[in-house]
N, C-alpha and C positions, 0 to 999 in steps of 0.2 A: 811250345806249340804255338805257330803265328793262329789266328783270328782269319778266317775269310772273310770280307764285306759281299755279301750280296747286293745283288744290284734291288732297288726299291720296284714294288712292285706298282706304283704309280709310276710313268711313263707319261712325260708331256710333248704329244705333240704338235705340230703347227695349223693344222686344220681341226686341232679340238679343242674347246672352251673348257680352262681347266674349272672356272666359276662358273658353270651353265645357271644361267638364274631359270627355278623354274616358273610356270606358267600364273603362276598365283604374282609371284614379284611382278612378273611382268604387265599383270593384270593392273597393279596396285602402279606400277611407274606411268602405263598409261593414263590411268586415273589423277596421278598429280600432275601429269601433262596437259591433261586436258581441262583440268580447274583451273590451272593457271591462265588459260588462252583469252584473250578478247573473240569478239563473236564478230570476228571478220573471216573469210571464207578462204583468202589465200592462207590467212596464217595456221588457221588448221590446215589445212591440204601441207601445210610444208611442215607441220607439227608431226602429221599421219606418217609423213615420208623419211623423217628421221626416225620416227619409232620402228617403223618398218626397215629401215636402209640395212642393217647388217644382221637379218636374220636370213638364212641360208632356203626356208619356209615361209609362207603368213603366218603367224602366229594365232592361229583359229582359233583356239581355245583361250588363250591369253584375254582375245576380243571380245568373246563370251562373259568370261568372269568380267571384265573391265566391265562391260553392259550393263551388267546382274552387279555389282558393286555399287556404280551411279546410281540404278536404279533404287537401290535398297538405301540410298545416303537422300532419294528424291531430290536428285541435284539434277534433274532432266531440262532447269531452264536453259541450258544449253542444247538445244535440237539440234542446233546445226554441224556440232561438232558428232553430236549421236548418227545424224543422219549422212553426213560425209564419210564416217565411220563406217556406214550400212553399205554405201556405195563402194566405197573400196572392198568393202568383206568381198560385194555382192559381184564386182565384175571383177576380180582375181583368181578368187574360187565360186565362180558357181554351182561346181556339179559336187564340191564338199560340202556344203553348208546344212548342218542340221536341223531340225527339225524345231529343236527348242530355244537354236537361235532368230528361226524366222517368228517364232511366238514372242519370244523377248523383246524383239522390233516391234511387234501388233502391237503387245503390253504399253511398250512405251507412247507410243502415235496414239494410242487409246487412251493411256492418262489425264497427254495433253489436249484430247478431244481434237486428233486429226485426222477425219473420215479419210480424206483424200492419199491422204500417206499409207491409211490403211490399205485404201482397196489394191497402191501401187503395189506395197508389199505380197499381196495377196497375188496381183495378178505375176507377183516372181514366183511364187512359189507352185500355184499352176504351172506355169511354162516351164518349171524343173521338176512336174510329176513330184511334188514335196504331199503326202497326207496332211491334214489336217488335226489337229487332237479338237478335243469339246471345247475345251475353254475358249479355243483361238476362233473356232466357227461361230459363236454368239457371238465375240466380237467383231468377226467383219460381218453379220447380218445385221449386228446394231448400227454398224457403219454405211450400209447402204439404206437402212431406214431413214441413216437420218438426211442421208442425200436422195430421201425419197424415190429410191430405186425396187420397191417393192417386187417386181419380176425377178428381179438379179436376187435377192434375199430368197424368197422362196426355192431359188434354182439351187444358191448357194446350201439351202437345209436339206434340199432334197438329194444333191449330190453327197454329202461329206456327214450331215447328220443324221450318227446312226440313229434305225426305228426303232431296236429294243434295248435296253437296259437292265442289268439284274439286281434285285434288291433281295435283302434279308428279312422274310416274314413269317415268325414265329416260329422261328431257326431254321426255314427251309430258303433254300435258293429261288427266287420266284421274277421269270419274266415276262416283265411287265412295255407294254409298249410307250416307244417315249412321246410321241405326239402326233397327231393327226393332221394329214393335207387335205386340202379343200377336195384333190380327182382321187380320193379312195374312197 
């Protein structure tokens, strides 16, 4: 009795990456890309654009962990390449971009104490109806303190800082209010 060969059931074809690296490699290739770079503005921009040149997508997620990577290695002396980084995410996809990568950005601008970067990022995230979480709203209110914008800070608590919070006391759920404005 002859043997039939089946045909294999991986099948390669020419629009599909038989190696698709996923999103984590890709995180991590950005990352030696971007250690390696001088802190000149075209050679990022043309760094950006070979990372980018033969993905079919932006690789949004990829950009994320790359962010959260740098950030966790505190190798943020490089802003520029952070912040060219932000700009591409920022005008490719605007109406993708999540929530806890515009906090990653605050994070970052707020390490290196950069009120100004903050509020830019803040005011993108407004104009794309993005919410706010706690952590990111202290820090653009500490951002306009320290630019002495005290109007805008209260506007910013009063808009996006919730008034109650629930805490655990003596095992019952209890809400508590979180802070007080001057016109209550």
């Amino acid at each position: 009795m002859k043997q039939v060969k089946k045909a294999g059931k991986n099948e390669h074809h020419l629009w599909e990456k038989r190696d698709s690296a996923s999103s984590g490699q890709k995180a991590f290739n950005l990352v030696r890309i971007v250690s390696q770079l001088p802190n000149e503005k075209e050679t990022v921009y043309g760094a950006l654009d070979k990372w980018i040149a033969w993905e079919t997508e932006f690789p949004l997620i990829a950009a994320a962990k790359a962010l959260r990577i740098l950030r966790k290695r505190s190798q943020w002396l490089r802003v520029i390449q952070a912040g060219s980084l932000w700009n591409t995410v920022l005008h490719t996809h605007s109406r993708s971009i999540s929530k806890r990568l515009f906090s990653r950005m605050i994070s970052v601008f707020d390490h290196h104490s950069m009120p100004n970067k903050i509020i830019e990022v803040f005011a993108d995230m407004e104009e794309l109806c993005v919410r706010l979480d706690e952590n990111t709203v202290k820090k653009v209110v500490r951002a306009f303190q320290e630019l002495g914008q005290e109007d805008k800070q209260k506007l910013v608590l009063r808009r996006y800082m919730i008034k109650w919070k629930y805490i655990h006391f003596n095992g019952e759920q209890v809400r508590v209010k979180r802070y007080t404005s001057d016109e209550d």
